[in-house]
N, C-alpha and C positions, 0 to 999 in steps of 0.2 A: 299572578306575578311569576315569570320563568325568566330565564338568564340566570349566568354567575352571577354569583354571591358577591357582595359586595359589605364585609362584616364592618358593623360601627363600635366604637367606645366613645362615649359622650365624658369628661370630664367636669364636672362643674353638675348642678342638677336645679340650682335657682331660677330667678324671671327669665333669664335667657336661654338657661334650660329648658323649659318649660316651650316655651318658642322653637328652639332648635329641634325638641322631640314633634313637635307639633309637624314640623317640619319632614322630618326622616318618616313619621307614620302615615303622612297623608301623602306626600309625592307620590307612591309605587298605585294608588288607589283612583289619582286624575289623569296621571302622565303613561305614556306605554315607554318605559327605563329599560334601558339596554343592558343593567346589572340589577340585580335586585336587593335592594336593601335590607341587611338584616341589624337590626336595634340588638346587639347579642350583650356589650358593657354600658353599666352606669355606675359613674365611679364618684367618689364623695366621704371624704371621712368619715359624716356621720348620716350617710345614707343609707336607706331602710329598704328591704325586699318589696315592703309594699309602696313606695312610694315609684319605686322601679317598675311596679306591675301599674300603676296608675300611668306611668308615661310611657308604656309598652314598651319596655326593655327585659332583656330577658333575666339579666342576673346584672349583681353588683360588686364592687371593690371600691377597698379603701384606700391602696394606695398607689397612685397615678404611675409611677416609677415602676411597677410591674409592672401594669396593664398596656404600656407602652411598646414595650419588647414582645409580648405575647406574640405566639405563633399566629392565634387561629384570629387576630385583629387586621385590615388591612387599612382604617382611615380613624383617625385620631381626632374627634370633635371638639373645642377648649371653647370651655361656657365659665370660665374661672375669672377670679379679680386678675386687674392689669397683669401685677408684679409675677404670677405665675405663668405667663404668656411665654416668655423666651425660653425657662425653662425645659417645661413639657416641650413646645413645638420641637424646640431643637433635639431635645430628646426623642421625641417620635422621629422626623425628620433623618437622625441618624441610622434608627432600627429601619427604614426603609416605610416609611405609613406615608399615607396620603393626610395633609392636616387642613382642619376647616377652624381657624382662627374668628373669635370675633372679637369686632372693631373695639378701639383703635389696637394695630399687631400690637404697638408696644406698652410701656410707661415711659423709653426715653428714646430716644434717637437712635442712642447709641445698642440698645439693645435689639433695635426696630434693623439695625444696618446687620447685627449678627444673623438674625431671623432670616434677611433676605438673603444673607450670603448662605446661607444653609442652606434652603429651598432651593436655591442656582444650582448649590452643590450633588443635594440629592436630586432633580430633576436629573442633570448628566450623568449620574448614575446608575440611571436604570429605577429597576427597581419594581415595587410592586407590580406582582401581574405581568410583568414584561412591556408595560406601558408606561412607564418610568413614574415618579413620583408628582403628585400637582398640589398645589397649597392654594388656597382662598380665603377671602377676608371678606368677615362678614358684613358690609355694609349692603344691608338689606333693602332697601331704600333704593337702590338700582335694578331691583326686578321688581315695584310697582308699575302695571302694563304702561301707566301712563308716565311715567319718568322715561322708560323702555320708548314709548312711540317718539316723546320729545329728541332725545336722543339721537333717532331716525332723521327727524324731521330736523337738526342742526347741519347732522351730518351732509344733508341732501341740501343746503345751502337753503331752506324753506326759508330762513329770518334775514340772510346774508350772514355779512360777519358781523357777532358781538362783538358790542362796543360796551355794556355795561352788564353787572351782575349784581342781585340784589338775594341776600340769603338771611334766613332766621329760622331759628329753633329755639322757643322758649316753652317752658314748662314751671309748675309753680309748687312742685312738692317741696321743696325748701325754703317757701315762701315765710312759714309760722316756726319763728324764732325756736318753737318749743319742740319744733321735730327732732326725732333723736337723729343722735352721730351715728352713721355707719362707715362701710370701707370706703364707699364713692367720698368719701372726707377726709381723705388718708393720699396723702401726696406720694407715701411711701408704696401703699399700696394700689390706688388709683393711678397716681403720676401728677392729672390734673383734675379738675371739677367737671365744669359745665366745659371746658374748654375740648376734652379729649371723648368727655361724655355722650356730649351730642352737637359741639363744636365740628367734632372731626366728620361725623353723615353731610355736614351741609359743606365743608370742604372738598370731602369725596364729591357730592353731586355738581358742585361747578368745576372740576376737573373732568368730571367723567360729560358731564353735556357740553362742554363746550371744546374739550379735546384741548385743552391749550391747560396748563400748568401755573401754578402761584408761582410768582417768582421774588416777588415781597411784600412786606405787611407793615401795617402803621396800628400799634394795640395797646388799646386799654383792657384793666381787671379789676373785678374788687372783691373781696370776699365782704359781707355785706355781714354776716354773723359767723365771728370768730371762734366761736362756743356755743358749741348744743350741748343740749343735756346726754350726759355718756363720752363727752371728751370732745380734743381743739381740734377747729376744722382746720386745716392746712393746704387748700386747695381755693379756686376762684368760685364765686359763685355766680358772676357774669364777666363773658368778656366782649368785647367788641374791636372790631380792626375793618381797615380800608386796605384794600391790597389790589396791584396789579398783575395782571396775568401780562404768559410769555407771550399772546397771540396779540397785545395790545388793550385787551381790556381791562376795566377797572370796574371795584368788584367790593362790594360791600358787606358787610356779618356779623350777626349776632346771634350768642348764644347763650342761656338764661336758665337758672334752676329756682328763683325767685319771681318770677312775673307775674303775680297777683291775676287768676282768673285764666291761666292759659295751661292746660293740660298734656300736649303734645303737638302744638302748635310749631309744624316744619314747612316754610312757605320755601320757593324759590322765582325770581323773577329773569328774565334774560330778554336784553333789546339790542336789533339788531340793526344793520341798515335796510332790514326788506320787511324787517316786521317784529315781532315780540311774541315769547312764549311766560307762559306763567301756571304755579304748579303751586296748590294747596291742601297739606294731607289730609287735612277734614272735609275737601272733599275729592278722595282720592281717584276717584273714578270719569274723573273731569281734566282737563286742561284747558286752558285761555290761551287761542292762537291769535295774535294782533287783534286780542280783546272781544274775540266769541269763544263762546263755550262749546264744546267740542265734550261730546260722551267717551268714554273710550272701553265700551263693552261689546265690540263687534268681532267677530272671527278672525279678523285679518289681525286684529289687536295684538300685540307682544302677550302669548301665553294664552289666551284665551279661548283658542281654536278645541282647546280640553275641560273650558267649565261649563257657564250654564249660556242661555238664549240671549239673542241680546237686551241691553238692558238692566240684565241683572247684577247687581254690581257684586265685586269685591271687597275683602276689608283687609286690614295690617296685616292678619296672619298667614294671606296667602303669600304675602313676599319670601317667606321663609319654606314654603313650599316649592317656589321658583328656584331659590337659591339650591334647592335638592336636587332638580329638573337640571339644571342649567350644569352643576357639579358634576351627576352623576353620566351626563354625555360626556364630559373632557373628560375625564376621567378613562369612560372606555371607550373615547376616541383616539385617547393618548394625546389630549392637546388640552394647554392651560388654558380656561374660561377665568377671566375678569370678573373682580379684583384679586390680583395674587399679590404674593407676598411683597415682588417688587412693587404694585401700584398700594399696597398698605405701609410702603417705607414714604413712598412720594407722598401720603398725605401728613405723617408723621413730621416728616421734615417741614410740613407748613407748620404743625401746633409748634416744634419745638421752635420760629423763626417768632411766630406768636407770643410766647412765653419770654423769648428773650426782650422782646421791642416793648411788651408789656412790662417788663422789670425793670427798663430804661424810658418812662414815663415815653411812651410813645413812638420812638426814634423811629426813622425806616429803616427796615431790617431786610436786609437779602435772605433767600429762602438757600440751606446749603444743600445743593442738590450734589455734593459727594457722595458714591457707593453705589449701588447696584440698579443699574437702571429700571423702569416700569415697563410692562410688557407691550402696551396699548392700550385699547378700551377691550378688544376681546369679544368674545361671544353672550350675546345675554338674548335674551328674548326668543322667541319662536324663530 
């Protein structure tokens, strides 16, 4: 590994943690990185030296609000609950860091609008490196090779134009009434449930494949158990909504943290007038092009020209690997790679258009696309 340095602080050190370091260790080791990543903060109230050497970081801190400012940091990682998102970013964001958000930017709208106008602010600013500042949002799920090839394959007019979209993400750890309360059950702290949780990945992916934008929704919610043991839930436990896109399409979703029997189940379907694409994480290494199955482990593949023969597939954790790859070129090409902060405001504004039409037994609700515009789709893939 040679090139500048490229110093990380990870804030947060949980599941996502855990992922994200998966992430910053293994990029410099498949990819040839024009900056080289150094893991130097893990930061966490009540983070342990050795838990830091377990996720190969070099040292740790406990309080976010220094390690922000620091000299010798130059990109700011936020693996934290929602409600800590605007905070930190903005505050890195100010001291001049590069910030890598994970999804959804916000818990409200309104804090999701301050985020992007910050990033706007500090990209014209210059800033780190003399390459100015770039921000990213982690919806990871847009560098599995095969979301990546789909993508290609919209763009190139492969299906025609979508006319329909079919999206779901259900999971069933909240299925047993008895599971304890945590923060993803905290409105305050979350924002919303299943809605922002994994609602917001399968929003991101029909905006990002089909390049066309929600522009309103029609939504149901329910919190299905009001109380777990360890305190009240205050967020949705399924929601569902119909919504149409600006390009014409109409666009179905669901998203589920009770669905008896379904572990991380994220499907997406798109039909178009020349043909149909269709994408199933379980089996990620696959997609259904106008209803054949299509490998997608060849060289030419989105990212794959740097792992194994073909064939050999992939699994979850490499997205988070891509997401490293992908960063750390804009980065030192001085160019924002997709999703930045503006394309994490545009999917924000659908949950919060969601949230609303759901509170009004269904109504249709325009999506308010006030404040700072999304960048594009951006650079992803090989």
């Amino acid at each position: 590994m040679t090139g500048p340095e490229l110093r990380v602080a990870m804030i947060g050190h949980a599941f996502m943690g855990a992922a994200h370091s998966h992430g910053w260790r293994t990029a410099p080791h498949v990819f040839d990185l024009p900056l080289r990543p150094v893991m130097a903060v893990l930061c966490g109230r009540s983070v342990s030296q050795a838990s830091a050497d377990r996720l190969g970081w070099a040292s740790v801190a406990s309080s976010w609000q220094e390690v922000v400012v620091r000299d010798d940091i130059d990109l700011i990682d936020i693996c934290v609950p929602g409600y800590l998102h605007e905070p930190v970013a903005i505050a890195a964001l100010a001291a001049g860091k590069h910030v890598l958000c994970e999804k959804p930017l916000a818990n409200t709208l309104a804090e999701a609008r301050l985020m992007a106008a910050a990033a706007s602010s500090a990209a014209s600013a210059g800033g780190v490196r003399a390459g100015g500042v770039r921000t990213m949002v982690g919806f990871n799920y847009r560098r599995v090779p095969a979301i990546a090839r789909a993508r290609a394959l919209i763009a190139q007019g492969g299906i025609g134009q979508v006319r329909e979209v079919r999206a779901s993400y259900l999971q069933d750890w909240l299925a047993d009434p008895a599971a304890p309360w945590t923060w993803r059950m905290s409105a305050e702290q979350a924002g919303s449930g299943a809605l922002g949780d994994i609602g917001s990945h399968i929003i991101d992916l029909a905006q990002y494949l089909t390049g066309s934008q929600v522009s309103a929704v029609s939504a149901v919610s329910e919190t299905f158990v009001p109380e777990r043991p360890g305190g009240r839930v205050t967020v949705d436990d399924t929601v569902m909504f119909t919504a149409k896109l600006a390009n014409g399409a109409l666009g179905s979703f669901e998203a589920s943290r009770v669905a008896t029997g379904r572990k991380n189940g994220l499907s997406i379907e798109l039909y178009g007038t020349k043909g149909s694409l269709a994408f199933d994480l379980e089996r990620l290494n696959e997609l259904q092009v106008s209803g054949q199955r299509v490998l997608i482990t060849e060289p030419g593949d989105p990212y794959l020209d740097a792992w194994w023969p073909p064939g050999h597939a992939l699994g979850w954790d490499a997205t988070f690997v891509h997401q490293v790859r992908d960063l750390v070129h804009g980065i030192a090409e001085g160019s924002d790679t997709a999703p930045t902060f503006a394309d994490g405001l545009g999917v924000q504004q659908v949950l919060d258009a969601v949230a609303r039409s759901a509170a009004h037994q269904s109504v249709w609700t325009p999506v308010d696309r006030t404040g700072v515009e999304r960048t594009g789709v951006g650079k992803t893939g090989s």
